[in-house]
C-alpha atoms as an extended CHARMM CRD file, in Angstrom:
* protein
*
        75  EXT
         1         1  UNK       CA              0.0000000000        0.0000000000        0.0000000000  PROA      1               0.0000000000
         2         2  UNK       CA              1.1540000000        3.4320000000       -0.7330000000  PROA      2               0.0000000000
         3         3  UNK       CA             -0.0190000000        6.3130000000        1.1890000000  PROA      3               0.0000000000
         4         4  UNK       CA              0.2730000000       10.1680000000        0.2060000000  PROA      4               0.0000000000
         5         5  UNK       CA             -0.8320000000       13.8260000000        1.4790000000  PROA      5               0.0000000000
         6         6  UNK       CA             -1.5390000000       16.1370000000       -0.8970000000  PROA      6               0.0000000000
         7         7  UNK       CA             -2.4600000000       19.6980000000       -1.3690000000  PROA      7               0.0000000000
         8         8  UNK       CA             -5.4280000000       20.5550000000       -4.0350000000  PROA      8               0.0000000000
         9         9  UNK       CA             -5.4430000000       24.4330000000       -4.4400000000  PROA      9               0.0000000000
        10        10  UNK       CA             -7.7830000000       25.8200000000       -7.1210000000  PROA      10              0.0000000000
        11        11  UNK       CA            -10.6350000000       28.6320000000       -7.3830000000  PROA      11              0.0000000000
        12        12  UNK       CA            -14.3740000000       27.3920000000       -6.2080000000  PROA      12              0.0000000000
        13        13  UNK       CA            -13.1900000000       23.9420000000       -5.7720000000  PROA      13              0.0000000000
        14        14  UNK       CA            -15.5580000000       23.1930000000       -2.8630000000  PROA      14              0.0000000000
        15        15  UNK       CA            -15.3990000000       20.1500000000       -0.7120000000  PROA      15              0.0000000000
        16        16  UNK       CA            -17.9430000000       18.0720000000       -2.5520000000  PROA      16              0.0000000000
        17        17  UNK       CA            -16.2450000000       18.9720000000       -5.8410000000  PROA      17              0.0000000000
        18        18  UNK       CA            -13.3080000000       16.4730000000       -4.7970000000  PROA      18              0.0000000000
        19        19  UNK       CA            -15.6620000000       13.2360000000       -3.2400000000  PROA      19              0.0000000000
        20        20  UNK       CA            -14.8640000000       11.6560000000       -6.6700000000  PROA      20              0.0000000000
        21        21  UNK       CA            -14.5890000000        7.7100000000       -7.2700000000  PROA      21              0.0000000000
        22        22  UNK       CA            -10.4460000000        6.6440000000       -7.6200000000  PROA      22              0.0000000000
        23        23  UNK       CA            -10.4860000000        2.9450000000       -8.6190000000  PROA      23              0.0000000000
        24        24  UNK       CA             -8.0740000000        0.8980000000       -6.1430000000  PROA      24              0.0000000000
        25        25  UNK       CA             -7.5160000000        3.9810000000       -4.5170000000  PROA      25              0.0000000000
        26        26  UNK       CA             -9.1390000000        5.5380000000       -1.2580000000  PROA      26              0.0000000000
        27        27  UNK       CA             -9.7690000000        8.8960000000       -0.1990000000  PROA      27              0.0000000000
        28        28  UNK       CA             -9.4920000000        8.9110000000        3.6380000000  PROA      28              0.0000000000
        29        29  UNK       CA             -9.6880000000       12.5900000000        4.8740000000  PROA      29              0.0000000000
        30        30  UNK       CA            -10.5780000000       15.7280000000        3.3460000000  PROA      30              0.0000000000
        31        31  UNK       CA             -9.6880000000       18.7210000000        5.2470000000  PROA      31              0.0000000000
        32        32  UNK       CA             -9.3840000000       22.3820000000        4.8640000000  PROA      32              0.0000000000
        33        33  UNK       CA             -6.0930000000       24.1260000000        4.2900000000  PROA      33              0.0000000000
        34        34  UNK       CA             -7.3050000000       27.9040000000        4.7320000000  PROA      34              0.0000000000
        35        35  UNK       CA             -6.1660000000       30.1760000000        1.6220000000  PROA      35              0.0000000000
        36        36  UNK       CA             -4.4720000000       27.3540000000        0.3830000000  PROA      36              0.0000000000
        37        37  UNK       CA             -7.6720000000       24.6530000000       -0.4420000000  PROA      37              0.0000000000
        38        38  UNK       CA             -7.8700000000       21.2550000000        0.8200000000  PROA      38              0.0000000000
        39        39  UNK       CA             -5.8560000000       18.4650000000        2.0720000000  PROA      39              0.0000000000
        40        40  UNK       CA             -6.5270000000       15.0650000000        0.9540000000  PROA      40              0.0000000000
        41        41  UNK       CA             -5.3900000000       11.5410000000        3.1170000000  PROA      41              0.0000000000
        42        42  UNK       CA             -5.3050000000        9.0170000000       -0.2050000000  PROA      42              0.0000000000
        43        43  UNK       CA             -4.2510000000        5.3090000000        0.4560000000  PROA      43              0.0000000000
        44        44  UNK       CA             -3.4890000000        3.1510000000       -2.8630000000  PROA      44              0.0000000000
        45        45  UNK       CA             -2.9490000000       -0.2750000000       -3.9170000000  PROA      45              0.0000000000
        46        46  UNK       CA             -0.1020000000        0.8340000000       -6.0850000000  PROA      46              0.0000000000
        47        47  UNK       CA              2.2290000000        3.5270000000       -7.3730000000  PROA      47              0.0000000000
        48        48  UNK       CA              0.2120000000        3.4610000000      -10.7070000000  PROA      48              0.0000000000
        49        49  UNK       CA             -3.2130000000        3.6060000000       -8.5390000000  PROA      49              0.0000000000
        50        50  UNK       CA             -1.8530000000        6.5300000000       -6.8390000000  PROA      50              0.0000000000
        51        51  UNK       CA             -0.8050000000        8.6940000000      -10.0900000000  PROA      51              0.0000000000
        52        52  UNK       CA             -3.9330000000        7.8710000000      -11.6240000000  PROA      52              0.0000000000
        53        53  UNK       CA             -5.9310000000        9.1950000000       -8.3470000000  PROA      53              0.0000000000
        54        54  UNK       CA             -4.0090000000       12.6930000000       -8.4980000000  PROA      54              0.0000000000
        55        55  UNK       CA             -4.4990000000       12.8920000000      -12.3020000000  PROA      55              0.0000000000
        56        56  UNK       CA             -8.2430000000       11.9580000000      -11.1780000000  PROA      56              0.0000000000
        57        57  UNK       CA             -8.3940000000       15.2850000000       -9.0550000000  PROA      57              0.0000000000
        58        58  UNK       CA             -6.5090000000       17.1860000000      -11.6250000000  PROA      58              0.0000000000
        59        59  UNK       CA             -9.3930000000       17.6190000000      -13.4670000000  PROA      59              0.0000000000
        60        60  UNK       CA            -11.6540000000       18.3830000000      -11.0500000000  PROA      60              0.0000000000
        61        61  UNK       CA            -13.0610000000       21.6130000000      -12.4590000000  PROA      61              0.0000000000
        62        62  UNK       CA            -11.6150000000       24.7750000000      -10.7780000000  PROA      62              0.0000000000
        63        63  UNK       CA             -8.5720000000       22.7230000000       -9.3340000000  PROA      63              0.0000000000
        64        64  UNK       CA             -5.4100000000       24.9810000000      -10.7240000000  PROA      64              0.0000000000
        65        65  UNK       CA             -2.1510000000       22.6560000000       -8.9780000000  PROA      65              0.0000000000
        66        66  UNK       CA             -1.6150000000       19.6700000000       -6.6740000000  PROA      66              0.0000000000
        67        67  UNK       CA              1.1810000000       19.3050000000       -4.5820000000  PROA      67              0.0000000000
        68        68  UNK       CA              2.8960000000       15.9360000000       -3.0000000000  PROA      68              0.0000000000
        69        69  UNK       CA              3.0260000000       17.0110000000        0.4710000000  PROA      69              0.0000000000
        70        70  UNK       CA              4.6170000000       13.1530000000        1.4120000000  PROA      70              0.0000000000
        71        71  UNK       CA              4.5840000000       10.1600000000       -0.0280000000  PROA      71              0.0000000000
        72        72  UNK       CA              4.5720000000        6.5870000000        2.7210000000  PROA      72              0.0000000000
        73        73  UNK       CA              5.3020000000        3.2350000000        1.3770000000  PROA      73              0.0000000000
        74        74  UNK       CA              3.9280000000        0.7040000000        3.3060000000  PROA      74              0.0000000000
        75        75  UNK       CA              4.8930000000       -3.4220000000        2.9900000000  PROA      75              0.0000000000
């Protein structure tokens, strides 16, 4: 399982906006990051599972960058 914490930041992205289906990957925690956006908990089967959930939230509409806050690789 791979683990990450990342930062969505965008214009009128609201919470709801980023409850999306990821495949093999979960979305544990949304919270807010204030003037920043939100900060997402995702858990993944895989590395692949994990780029495809942050290409996922790239096109959110409104969502303008994503940042890899950390990255956990767990066996």
């Amino acid at each position: 399982m791979i683990q990450s914490l990342i930062l969505i930041e965008g214009e009128n992205v609201k919470n709801n906006d980023l409850m999306i289906s990821l495949a093999n990957a979960k979305q544990l925690v949304i919270g807010t990051a204030p003037s920043f956006g939100f900060i997402l908990h995702v858990a993944a089967s895989s590395h692949e599972d994990l780029g495809n959930a942050l290409l996922d939230f790239a096109k959110v509409e409104g969502v303008t960058s994503i940042v890899t806050l950390t990255i956990r690789t767990q066996q």
